[in-house]
N, C-alpha and C positions, 0 to 999 in steps of 0.2 A: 284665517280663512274668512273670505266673506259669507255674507247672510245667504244667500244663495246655494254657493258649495257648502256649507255647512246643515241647511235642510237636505239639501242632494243626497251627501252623505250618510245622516243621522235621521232624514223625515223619515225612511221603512223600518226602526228599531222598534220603536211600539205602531203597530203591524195598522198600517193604511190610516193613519195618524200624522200626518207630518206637522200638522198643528202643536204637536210639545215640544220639538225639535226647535219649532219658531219660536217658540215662548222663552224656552232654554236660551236660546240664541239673544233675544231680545233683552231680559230679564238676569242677564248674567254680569253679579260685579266684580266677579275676578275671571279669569283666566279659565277655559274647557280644553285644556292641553293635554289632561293627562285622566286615565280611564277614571278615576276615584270622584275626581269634579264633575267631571262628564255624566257619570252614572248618577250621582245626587242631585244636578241640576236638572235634569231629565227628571228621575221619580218626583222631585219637590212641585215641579210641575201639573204634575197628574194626582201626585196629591193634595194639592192647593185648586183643582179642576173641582167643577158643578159637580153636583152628582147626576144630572143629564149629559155633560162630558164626560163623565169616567162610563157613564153606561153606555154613551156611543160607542167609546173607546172596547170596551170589553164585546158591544155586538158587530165590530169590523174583525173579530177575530174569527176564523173558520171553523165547522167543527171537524174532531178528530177523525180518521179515515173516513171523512163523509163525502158527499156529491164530487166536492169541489176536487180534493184529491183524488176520488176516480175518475175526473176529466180534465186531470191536468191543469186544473185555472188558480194552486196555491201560489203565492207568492216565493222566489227564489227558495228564500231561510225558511217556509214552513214547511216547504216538500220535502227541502234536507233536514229538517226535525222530525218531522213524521216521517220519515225515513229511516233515520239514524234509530226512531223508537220500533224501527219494522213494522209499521204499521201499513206500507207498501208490499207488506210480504201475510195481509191476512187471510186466512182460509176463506169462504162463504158462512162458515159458521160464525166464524166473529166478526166479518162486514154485518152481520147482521144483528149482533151484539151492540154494536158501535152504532148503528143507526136505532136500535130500540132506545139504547143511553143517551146518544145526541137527541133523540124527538122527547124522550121525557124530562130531561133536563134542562129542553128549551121554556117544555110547558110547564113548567114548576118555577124557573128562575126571568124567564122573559130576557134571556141572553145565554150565547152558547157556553159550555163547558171548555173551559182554557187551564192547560196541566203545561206546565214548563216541562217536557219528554226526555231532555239531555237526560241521558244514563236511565232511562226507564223503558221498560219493555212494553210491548200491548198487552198481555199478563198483568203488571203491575197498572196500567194505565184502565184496564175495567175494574178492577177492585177499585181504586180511587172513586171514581164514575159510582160504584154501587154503593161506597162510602158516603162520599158528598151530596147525595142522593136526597139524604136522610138532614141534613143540614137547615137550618131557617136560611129564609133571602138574605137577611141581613148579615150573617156568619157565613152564606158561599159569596156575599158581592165584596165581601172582604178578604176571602180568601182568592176570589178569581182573580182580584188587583194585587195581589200578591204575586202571584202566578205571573201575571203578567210584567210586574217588575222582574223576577226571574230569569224570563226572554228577555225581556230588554240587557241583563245583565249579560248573560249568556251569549247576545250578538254582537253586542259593546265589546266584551272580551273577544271574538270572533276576528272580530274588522282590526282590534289593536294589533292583535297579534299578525294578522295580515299585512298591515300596515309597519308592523317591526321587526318585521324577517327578511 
């Protein structure tokens, strides 16, 4: 695949990012044929990233049932994540759980709170929130890039499977 369809494809896996996609594409000396290469040459990317790229990278991500998901402007894969987490199905009490955790976790960590949601509930996704709360910058900017490898896993698996059915 050329360099082109191959960002097309791959630039929305780590979320308004298509810059690791490129790098992947670029940077690649064997063969992104199959999900295993694909997914390591991707994180190798972002883990070999400034730590002002990884922090970009972590503050293009949305936060959880916030603004953006109540006006409809997440991208494809995060509305069906935060969906899939029922987080489109919150009360008022916990829209406003989720917006107390998204505003102090913004001002605590200087980038949003990013939870990989596949097979996690809103239940289990404020306890995390109240957990990681309590975390140094240094131990959630390690864990958010975690998280975010996660998704990327989780939509790399997505598309393959899509692509092999």
């Amino acid at each position: 695949m050329s360099r082109d369809e191959f960002v097309k494809h791959f630039g929305g896996i780590y979320e308004h990012s298509a810059w690791v996609a490129e790098q992947a594409y670029d940077h690649a000396s064997s063969g992104l044929n199959d999900i295993d290469s694909l997914t390591q040459s991707l994180r190798d990317v972002v883990d070999a990233a400034s730590h002002e790229q990884q922090l970009a990278l972590l503050r293009a991500h949305p936060d959880l049932a916030g603004k953006a998901a109540l006006q409809g402007e997440l991208t494809d894969a995060s509305t069906s994540e935060q969906a899939g987490a029922g987080l489109d199905q919150c009360t008022p009490e916990e829209l406003e759980c989720f917006k107390h955790f998204n505003e102090s976790y913004l001002s605590r960590f200087d980038f949003p709170f990013i939870m990989a949601v596949k097979g996690a509930n809103r239940h289990l996704i404020l306890a995390a929130f109240e957990k990681r709360l309590t975390n140094s910058r240094d131990v959630e900017f390690k864990t958010a890039l975690e998280e975010v490898h996660k998704i990327a896993g989780f939509r790399l698996a997505a598309w393959f499977e899509e692509e092999h059915s």
